[in-house]
C-alpha positions in Angstrom: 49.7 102.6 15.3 51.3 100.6 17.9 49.1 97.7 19.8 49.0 97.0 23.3 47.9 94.6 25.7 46.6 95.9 28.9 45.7 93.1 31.2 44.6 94.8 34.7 41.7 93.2 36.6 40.7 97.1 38.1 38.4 98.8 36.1 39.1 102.2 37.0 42.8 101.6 36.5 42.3 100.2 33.0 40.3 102.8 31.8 42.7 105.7 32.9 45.0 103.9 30.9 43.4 103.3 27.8 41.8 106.3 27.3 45.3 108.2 27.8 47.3 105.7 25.7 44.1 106.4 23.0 44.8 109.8 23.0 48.4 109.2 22.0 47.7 107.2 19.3 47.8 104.0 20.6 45.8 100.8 20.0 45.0 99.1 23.5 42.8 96.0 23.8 42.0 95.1 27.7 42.0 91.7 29.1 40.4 91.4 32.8 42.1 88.4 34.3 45.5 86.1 33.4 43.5 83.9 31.3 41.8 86.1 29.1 45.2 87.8 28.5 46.9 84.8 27.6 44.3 83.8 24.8 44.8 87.4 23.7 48.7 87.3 23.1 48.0 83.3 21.7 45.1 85.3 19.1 47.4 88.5 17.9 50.7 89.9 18.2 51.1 92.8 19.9 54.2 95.3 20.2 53.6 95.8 23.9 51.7 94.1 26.9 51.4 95.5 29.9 50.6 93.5 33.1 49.2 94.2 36.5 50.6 91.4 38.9 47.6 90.8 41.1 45.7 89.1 38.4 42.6 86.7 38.5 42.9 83.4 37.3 46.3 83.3 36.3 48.7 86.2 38.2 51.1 88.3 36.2 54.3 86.5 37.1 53.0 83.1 36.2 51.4 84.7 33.1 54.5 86.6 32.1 56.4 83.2 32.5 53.8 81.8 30.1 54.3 84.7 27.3 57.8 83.9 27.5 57.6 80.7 26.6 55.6 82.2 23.5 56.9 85.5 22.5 60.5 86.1 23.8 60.9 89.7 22.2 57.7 91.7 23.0 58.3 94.2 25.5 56.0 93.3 29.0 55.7 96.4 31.3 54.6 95.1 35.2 52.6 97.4 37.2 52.0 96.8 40.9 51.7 98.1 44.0 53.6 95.7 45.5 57.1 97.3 46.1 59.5 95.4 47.6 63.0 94.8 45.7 62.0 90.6 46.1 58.7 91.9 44.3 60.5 93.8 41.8 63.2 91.2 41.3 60.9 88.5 40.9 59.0 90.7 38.4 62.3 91.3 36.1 63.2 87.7 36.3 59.4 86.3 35.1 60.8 88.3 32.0 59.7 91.5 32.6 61.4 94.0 30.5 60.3 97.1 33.4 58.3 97.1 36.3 56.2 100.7 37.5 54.8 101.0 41.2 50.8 101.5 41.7 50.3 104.5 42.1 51.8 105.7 38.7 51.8 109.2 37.0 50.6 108.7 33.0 53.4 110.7 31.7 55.6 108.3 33.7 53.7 105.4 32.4 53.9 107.0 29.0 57.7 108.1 28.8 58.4 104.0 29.8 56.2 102.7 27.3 58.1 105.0 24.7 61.4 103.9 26.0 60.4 100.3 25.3 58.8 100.5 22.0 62.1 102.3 20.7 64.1 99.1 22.0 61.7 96.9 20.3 61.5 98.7 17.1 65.0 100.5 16.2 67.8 98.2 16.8 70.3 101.5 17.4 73.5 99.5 17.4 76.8 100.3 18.5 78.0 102.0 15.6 75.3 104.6 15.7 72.9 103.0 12.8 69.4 103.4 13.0 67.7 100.7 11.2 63.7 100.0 10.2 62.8 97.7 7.7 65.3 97.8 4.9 66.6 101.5 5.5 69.3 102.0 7.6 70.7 105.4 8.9 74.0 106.4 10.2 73.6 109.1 13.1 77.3 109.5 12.8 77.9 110.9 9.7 74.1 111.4 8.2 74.1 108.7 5.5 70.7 106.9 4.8 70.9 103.0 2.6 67.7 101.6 1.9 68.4 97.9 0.4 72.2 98.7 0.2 71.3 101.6 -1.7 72.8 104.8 -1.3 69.9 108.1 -0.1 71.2 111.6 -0.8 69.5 113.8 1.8 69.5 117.4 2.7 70.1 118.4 6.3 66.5 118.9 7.2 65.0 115.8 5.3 67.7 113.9 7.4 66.3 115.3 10.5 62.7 113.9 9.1 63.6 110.7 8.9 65.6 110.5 12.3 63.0 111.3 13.3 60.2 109.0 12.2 62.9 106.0 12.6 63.2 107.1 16.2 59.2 107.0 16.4 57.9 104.0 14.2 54.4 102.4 14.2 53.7 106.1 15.8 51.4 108.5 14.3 53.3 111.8 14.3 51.0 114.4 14.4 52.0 118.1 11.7 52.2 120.1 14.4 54.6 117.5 16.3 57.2 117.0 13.0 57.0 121.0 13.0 58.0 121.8 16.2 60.7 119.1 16.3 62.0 119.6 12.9 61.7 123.3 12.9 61.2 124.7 16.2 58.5 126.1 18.4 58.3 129.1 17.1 57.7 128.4 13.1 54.8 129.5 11.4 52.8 126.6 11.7 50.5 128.3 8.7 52.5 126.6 6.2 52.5 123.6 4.2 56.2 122.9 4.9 55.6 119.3 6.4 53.9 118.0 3.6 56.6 119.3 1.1 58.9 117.4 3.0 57.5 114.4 3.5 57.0 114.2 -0.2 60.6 114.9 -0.7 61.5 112.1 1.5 58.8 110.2 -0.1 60.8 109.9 -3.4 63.8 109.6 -2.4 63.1 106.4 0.9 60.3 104.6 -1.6 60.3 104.9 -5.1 61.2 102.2 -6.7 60.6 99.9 -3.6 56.9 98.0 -3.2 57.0 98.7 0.6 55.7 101.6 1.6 57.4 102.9 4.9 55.9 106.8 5.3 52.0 106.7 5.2 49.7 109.9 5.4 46.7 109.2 8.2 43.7 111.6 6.8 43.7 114.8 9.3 45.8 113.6 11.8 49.6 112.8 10.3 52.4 110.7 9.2 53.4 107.2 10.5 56.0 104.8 9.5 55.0 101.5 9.0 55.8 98.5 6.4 53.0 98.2 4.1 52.6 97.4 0.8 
């Protein structure tokens, strides 16, 4: 489950947020002013902060200057209503990996938070390999390594693990593998994701102490390193 900083001074604003970003599986902790969020990104890491500019205390600029300094790789997402191209410049050159305009629509909110955690987390380079951890797949012609290893993999378990490395530190819910591994309309009666999960199971960890495809009781799969 991915973790995220939300440092936003408005209470209204920061509870719309968190409680939509709960319900897609996200872990948000809320900071109220520039301060408190910089003690917060000092305390833990995070895979994602997102900052309201207007801040007590310290304001987002200054403070996204300060993480910066810290953390040069964690994605920051700035939201304000301030929306002037100086505003927005200034924003991206603080550091700022995106900036969103008050007032926002969740999905929108939601669809760029995505965008940045698959940056962060899958380093897709330019000849089409997908890596996380020590497995590394080739969208071009549908090979899979783990640890220079070679993964034999039928057409649907490739699809699987596309798409968990396209998704990691993401709880994937059955009924969200199902409908993009097999379609909308598939009888989602059967046990089909957990057969192929296992599958993929054997053939990504065994022999390997990481762990990289975890079962999360009633709810899904993730992938995450983990002993």
């Amino acid at each position: 489950m991915a973790q995220i900083l939300l440092v936003e001074d408005e209470d209204k604003v920061s509870s719309f947020i968190k409680k939509g970003l709960n319900e897609h599986h996200y872990h948000v902790d809320v900071a109220r002013d520039g301060v408190a969020g910089l003690s917060e990104v000092l305390q833990k890491k995070y895979d994602l902060i997102i900052l309201d500019v207007m801040l007590p205390l310290i304001n987002g600029i200054d403070l996204c200057k300060q993480i910066r300094q810290k953390q040069t790789q964690v994605p920051i997402l700035m939201l304000s209503a301030l929306g002037t191209i100086d505003d927005k410049v200034n924003g991206l050159q603080a550091g700022a990996d995106d900036y969103l305009l008050k007032p926002f629509h969740f999905n929108e909110l939601l669809a760029r938070i995505e965008a940045l955690l698959r940056r962060r987390n899958i380093a897709e380079s330019v000849d089409h390999t997908l890596s996380f951890a020590d497995l590394k797949l080739d969208t071009w012609d549908k090979t899979a390594e783990r640890a220079g290893k070679k993964i034999s993999l039928t057409a649907k378990e490739y699809v699987l693990l596309e798409l968990f490395m396209r998704n990691p530190n993401k709880l994937l819910s059955r009924e969200y593998i199902m409908e993009k591994v097999w379609g909308l309309n598939f009888d989602t009666g059967t046990n089909m994701v957990d057969v192929y999960v296992n599958y993929l199971r054997n053939k990504v960890q065994k022999g390997f102490d990481t762990k990289l495809i975890h079962t999360v009781i009633g709810m899904g799969y993730i992938m995450k390193e983990q002993r």
